[in-house]
C-alpha positions in Angstrom: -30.7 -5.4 -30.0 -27.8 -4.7 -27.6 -25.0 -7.4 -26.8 -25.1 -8.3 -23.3 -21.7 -8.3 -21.5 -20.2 -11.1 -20.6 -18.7 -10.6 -17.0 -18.0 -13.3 -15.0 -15.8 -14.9 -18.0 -12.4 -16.6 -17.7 -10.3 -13.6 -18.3 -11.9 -10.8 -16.6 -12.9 -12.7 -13.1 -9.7 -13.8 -12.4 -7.9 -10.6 -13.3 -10.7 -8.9 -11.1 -9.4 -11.6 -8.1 -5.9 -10.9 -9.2 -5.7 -6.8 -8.8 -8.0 -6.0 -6.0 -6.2 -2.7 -5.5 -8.0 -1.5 -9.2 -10.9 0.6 -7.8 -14.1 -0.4 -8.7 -14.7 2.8 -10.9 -11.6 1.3 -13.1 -13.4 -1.5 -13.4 -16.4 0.2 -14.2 -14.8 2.6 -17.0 -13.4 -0.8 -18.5 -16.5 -2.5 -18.7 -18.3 0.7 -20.1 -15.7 0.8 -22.9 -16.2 -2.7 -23.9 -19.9 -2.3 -23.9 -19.6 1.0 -26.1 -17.4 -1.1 -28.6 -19.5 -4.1 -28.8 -23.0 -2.4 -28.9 -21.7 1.1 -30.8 -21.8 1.0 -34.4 -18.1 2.1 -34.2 -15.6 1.3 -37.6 -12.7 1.4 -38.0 -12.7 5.3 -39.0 -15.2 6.3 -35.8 -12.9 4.8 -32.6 -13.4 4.9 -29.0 -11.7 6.5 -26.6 -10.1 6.4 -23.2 -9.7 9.9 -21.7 -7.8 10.0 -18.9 -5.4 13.0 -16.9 -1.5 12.1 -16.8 -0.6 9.3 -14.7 -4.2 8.8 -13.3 -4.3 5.1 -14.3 -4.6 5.0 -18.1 -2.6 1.7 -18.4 -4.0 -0.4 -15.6 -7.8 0.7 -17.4 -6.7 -0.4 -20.9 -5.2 -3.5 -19.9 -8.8 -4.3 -17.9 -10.6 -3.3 -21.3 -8.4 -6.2 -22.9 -9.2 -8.8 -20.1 -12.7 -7.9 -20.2 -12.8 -8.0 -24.7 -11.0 -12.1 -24.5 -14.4 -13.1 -22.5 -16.5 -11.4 -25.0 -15.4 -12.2 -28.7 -12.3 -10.3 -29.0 -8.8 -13.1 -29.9 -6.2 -10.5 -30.5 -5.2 -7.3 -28.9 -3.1 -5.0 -30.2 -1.2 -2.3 -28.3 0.4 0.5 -30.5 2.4 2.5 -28.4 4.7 6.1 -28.6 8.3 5.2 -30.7 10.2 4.9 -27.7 12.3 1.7 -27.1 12.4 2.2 -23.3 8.1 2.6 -23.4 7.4 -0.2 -25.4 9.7 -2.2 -22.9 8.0 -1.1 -19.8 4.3 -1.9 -21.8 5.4 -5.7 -22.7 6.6 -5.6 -19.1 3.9 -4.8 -17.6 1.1 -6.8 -20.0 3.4 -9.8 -18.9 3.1 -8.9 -15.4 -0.3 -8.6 -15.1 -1.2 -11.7 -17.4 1.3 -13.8 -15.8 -1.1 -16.7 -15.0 -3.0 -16.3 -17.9 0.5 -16.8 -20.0 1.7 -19.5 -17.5 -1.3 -21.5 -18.0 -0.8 -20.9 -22.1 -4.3 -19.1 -22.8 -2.2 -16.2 -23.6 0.6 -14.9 -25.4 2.6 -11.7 -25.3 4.4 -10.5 -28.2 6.4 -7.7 -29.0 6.1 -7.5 -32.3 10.0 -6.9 -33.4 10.4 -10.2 -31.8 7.3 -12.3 -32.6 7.4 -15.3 -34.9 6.6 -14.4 -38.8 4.5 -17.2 -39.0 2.1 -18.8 -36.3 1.1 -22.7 -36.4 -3.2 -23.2 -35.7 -2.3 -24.6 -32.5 -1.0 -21.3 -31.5 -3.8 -19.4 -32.9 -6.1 -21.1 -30.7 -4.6 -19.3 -27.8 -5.5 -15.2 -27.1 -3.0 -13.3 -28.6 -1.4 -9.6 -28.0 1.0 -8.1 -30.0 2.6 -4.8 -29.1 4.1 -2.2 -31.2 5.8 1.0 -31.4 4.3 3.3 -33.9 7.1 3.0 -36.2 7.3 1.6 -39.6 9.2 -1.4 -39.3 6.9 -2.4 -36.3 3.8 -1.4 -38.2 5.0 -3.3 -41.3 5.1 -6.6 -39.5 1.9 -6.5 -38.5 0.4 -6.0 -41.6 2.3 -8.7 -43.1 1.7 -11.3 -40.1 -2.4 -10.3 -41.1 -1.5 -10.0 -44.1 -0.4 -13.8 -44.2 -2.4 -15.3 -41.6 -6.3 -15.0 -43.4 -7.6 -16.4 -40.8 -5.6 -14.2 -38.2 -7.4 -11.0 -40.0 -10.7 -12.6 -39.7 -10.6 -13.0 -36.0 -11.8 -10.4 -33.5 -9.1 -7.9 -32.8 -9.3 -4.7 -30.6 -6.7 -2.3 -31.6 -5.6 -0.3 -28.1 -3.7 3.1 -29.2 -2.3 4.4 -26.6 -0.8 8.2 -26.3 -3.0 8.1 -29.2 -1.9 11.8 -30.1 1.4 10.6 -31.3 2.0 9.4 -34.2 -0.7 7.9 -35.0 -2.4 10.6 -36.8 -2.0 13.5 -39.3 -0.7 14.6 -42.7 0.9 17.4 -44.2 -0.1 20.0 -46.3 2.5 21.3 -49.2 0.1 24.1 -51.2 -3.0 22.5 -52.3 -1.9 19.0 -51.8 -2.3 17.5 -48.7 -0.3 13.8 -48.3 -1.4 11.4 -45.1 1.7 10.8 -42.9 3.2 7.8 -43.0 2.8 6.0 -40.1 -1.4 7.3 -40.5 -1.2 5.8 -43.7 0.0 2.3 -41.8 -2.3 2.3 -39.2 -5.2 2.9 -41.6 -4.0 -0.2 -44.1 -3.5 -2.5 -40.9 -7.2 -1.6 -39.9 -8.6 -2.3 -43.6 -6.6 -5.5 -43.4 -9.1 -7.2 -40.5 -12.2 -8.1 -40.9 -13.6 -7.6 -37.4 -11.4 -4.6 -36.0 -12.5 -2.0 -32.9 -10.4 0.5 -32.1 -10.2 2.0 -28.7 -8.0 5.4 -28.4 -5.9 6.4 -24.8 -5.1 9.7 -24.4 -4.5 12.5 -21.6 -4.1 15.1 -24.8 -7.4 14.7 -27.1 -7.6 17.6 -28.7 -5.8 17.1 -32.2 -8.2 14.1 -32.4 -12.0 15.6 -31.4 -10.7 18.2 -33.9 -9.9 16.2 -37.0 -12.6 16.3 -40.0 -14.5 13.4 -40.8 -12.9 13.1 -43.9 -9.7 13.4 -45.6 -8.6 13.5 -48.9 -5.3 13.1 -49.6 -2.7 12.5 -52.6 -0.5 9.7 -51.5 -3.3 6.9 -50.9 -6.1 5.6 -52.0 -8.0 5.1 -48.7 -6.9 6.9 -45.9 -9.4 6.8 -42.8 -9.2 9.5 -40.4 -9.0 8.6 -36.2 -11.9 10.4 -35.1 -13.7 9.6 -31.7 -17.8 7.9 -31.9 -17.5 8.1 -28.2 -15.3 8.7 -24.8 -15.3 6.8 -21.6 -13.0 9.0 -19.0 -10.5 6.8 -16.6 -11.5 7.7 -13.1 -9.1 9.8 -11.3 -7.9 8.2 -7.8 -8.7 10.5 -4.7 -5.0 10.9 -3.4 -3.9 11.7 -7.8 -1.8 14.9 -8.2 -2.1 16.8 -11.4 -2.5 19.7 -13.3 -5.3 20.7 -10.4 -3.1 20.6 -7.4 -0.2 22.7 -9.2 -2.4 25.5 -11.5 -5.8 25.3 -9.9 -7.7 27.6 -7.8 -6.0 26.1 -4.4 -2.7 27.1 -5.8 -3.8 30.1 -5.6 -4.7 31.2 -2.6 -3.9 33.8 0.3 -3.7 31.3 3.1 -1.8 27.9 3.0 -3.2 25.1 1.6 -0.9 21.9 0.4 -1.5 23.0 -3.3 -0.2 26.3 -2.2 2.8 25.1 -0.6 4.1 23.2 -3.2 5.2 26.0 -5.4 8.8 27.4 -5.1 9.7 30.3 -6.8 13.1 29.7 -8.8 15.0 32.4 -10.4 14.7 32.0 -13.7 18.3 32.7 -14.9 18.9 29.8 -12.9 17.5 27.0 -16.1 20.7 28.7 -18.0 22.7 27.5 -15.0 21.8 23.8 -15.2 21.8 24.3 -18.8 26.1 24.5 -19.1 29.0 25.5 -16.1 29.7 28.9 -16.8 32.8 29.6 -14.1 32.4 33.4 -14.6 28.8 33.0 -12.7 29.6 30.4 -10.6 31.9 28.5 -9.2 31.7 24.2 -8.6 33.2 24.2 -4.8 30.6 26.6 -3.7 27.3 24.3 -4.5 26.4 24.1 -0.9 26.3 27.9 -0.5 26.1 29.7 -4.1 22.7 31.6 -4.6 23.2 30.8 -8.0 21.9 27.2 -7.7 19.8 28.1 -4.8 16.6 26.3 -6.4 18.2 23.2 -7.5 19.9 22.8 -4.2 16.8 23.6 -2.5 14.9 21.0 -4.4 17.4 18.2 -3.8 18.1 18.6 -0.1 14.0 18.6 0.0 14.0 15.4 -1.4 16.6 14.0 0.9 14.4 15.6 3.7 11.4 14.6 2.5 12.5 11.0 1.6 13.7 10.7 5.1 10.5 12.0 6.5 8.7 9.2 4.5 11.0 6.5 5.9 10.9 7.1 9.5 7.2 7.2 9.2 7.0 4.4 7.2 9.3 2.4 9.4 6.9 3.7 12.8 4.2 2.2 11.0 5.9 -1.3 10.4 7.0 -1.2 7.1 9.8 -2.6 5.7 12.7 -0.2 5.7 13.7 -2.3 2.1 11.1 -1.2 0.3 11.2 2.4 1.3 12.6 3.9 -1.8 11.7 7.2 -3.4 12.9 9.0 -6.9 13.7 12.4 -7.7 13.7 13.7 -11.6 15.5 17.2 -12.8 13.9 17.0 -16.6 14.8 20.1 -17.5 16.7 20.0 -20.8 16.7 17.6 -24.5 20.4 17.8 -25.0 23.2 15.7 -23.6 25.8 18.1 -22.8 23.3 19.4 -19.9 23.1 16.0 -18.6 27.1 15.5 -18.6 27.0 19.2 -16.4 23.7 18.5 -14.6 25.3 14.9 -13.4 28.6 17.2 -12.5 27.2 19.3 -10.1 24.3 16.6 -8.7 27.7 14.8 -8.1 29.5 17.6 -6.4 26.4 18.6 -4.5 26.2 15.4 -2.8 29.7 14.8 -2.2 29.8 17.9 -0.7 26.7 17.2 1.3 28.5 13.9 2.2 31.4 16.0 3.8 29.5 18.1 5.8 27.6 15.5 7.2 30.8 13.6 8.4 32.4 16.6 9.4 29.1 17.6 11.4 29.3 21.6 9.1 26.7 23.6 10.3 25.7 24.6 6.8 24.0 21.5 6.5 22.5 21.4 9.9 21.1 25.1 8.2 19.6 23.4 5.2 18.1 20.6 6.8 16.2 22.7 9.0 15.2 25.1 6.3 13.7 22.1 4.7 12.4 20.4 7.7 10.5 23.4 8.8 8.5 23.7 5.0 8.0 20.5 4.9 6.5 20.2 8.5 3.6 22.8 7.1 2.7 20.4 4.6 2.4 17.7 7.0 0.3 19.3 9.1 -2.0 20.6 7.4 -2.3 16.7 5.6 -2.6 15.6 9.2 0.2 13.5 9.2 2.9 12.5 11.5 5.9 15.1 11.7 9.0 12.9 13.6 11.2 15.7 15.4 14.3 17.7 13.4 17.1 15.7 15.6 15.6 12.1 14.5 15.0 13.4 11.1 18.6 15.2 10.8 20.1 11.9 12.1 18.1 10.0 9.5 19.4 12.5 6.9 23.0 12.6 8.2 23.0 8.3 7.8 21.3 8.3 4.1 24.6 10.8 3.2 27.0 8.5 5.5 26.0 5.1 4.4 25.9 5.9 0.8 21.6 5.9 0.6 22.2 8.5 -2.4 21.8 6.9 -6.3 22.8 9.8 -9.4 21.7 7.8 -12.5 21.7 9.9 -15.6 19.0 8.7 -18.6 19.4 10.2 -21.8 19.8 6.9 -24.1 16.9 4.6 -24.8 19.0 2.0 -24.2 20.2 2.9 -21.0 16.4 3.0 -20.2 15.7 -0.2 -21.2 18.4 -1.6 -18.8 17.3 0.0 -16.0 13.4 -1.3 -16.2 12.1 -3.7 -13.4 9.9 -6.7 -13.9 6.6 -4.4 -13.8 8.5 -2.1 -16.1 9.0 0.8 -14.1 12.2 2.6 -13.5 14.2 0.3 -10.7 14.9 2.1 -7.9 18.2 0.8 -6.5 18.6 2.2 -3.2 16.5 4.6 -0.9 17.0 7.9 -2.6 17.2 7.5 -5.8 18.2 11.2 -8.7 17.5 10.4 -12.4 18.7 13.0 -14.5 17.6 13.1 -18.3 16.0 14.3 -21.2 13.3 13.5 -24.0 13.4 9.4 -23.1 11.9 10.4 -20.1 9.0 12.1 -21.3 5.3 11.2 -20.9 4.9 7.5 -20.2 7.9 6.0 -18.7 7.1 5.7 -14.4 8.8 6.5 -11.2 8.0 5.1 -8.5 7.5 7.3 -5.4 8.4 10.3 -7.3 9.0 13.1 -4.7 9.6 16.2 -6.5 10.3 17.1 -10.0 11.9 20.7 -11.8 11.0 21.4 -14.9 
């Protein structure tokens, strides 16, 4: 006999009031994945899964799954995330965010788990509880003491949300014949043998190490070791206006005639990477960034950006929007180590200061690049129907973002500098209109720009 879901409950009604921009296919995907784990004879060993495509709305899907599981049985969520200081950040952040009245009103409580007390009183057991955690050992080893503790914790409903579920969370190695679980497999498996009552639901954009794991395991290090295999999969719906790997390597791309897929490739000499990897003055030369061929795709890319930005702005502002909130990002992600950054930042730095000069001393070079710009971007517009202003308002517009100091160079390459530079909803704060972020690994999948314009890779 199946379990009917419960959905008009406390939780999952007022969220739904709460986020009427969700689509109603997220909605839908949520409710399907609750179904699947209450009427599924999933374990602990046979999970669900989320499959969704990068940045197609993963988080907001999960975190409907977990308003939807409070009104039917489920007391504690936990949310395991990638070991990344600034991700876990922006996850708390935005749980908190989007439970804010639930927390307020003490129905709820948010917990990052480094920082949670070791011990909860009954009273606060009585409340709906989520804990989230990096998938590191000292995070993982808390929660299986605090259930370890707390009996009655462990025999509560929990759901177990893994997200980038690909990481970390599974595997083990093989050394000849003997094959040992990894260790933070091994801790995930011993925190779901812990609890009584446990469903595990999977997120992921990158399934394929876990469809492909056996059903069982043996291995030498442990006594039980459960492998994360998938019962069933509930895909995220993917917004209309998303961009992914379609627009960029599908057929559209492709094509003879232009199409806005087409148009958003740019061919970039591939000697150039080395160039943005370390200054080399035998190739190329710091007080020529606004001419050199050597750095024509960089310079290309960020003076699009500006363009583009500026584009976005006047339109926005034609269309009554507030000027203040007009902010877009730009990301160069193109190397791990720190030394590129320190050169990378260099020559952003020069760029725009040099830029800056020729706007206030009216160069024609940048007149030059701004049209060059202008004119490719206008062929996108068009063929998206959208409004093109003309090239004097938009090189006016571009000439005041480089006067009146519109331009933010923020280099990322710590977790802690991360971390600091989070908003309330967890997202990378945008400080002023045009915003460069230039990093490394801390910036990889998961962390979020808002209004990200163009990225080189």
């Amino acid at each position: 006999m199946s379990i009917v879901l419960k959905k008009n409950g406390q939780f999952y009604k007022q969220f739904k009031e709460e986020n009427p921009k969700f689509s109603k296919e997220t909605f839908r995907c949520a409710e399907d994945a609750v179904e699947a784990l209450l009427n599924k004879s999933t374990t602990s060993d046979r999970p669900g899964m989320l499959l969704g495509k990068v940045q197609s709305g993963k988080t907001r899907t999960f975190i409907s799954v977990l308003a939807l599981a409070f009104d039917n049985g489920f007391d504690i969520a936990i949310v395991l995330s990638k070991n990344s200081k600034a991700l876990i950040q922006q996850t708390y952040k935005r749980l908190r965010k989007d439970f804010e009245t639930f927390v307020d009103e003490k129905e709820l409580e948010i917990y990052d788990i480094m920082s949670a007390p070791r011990k909860f009183s009954k009273f606060e057991l009585e409340s709906k509880l989520i804990f989230v955690a990096k998938k590191q050992d000292d995070n993982l080893q808390r929660l299986i003491d605090l259930f370890e503790l707390h009996k009655s914790m462990a025999d509560k409903r929990v759901i177990i949300v893994d997200d980038e579920a690909d990481s970390a969370s599974i595997g083990y190695s093989r050394k000849g014949d003997i094959k040992n679980a990894n260790k933070i497999a091994m801790q995930i498996s011993e925190l779901r043998s812990l609890i009584s009552q446990v469903s595990f639901l999977q997120v992921t954009a990158t399934p394929y190490s876990l469809y492909l794991q056996p059903t069982e395991v043996e291995v030498s290090n442990v006594l039980e070791f459960k492998p994360v295999r998938p019962v069933f999969t509930k895909l995220v719906p993917v917004p209309k206006e998303y961009v992914g790997g379609d627009t960029y390597f599908g057929e559209l791309s492709r094509g003879a005639d232009d199409t806005l897929e087409s148009l958003i490739h740019y061919r970039v000499d591939h000697y150039e990477f080395d160039r943005l990897k370390k200054f080399d003055g035998r190739v190329f030369k710091l007080e020529d960034s606004l001419v050199s061929p050597k750095i024509e795709g960089y310079r290309t890319a960020l003076i699009t950006f500006i363009v583009g930005s500026c584009i976005q702005r006047i339109n926005g502002s034609n269309a009554g929007k507030n000027s203040k909130k007009l902010l877009y990002s730009f990301l160069l992600h193109s190397e791990a180590g720190k030394s590129a950054h320190d050169w990378q930042e260099q020559l952003t730095n020069e760029l725009v200061r040099q830029l800056v000069q020729a706007a206030k001393t009216g160069n024609v070079v940048l007149r030059d690049l701004i049209q060059t710009s202008y004119d490719d971007l206008s062929r996108s517009l068009k063929l998206d129907d959208k409004p093109i202003p003309s090239f004097e308002d938009v090189f006016r517009e571009v000439v005041k973002a480089l006067s009146d100091d519109y331009i933010t160079i923020t280099k990322v390459n710590s977790e802690e500098n991360v971390i600091d530079m989070l908003d309330d909803a967890g997202q990378l704060k945008l400080r002023s209109p045009l915003n460069i972020f230039l990093g490394g690994q801390v910036l990889d999948r998961g962390i979020t720009l808002t209004n990200l314009e163009r990225v080189v890779s």
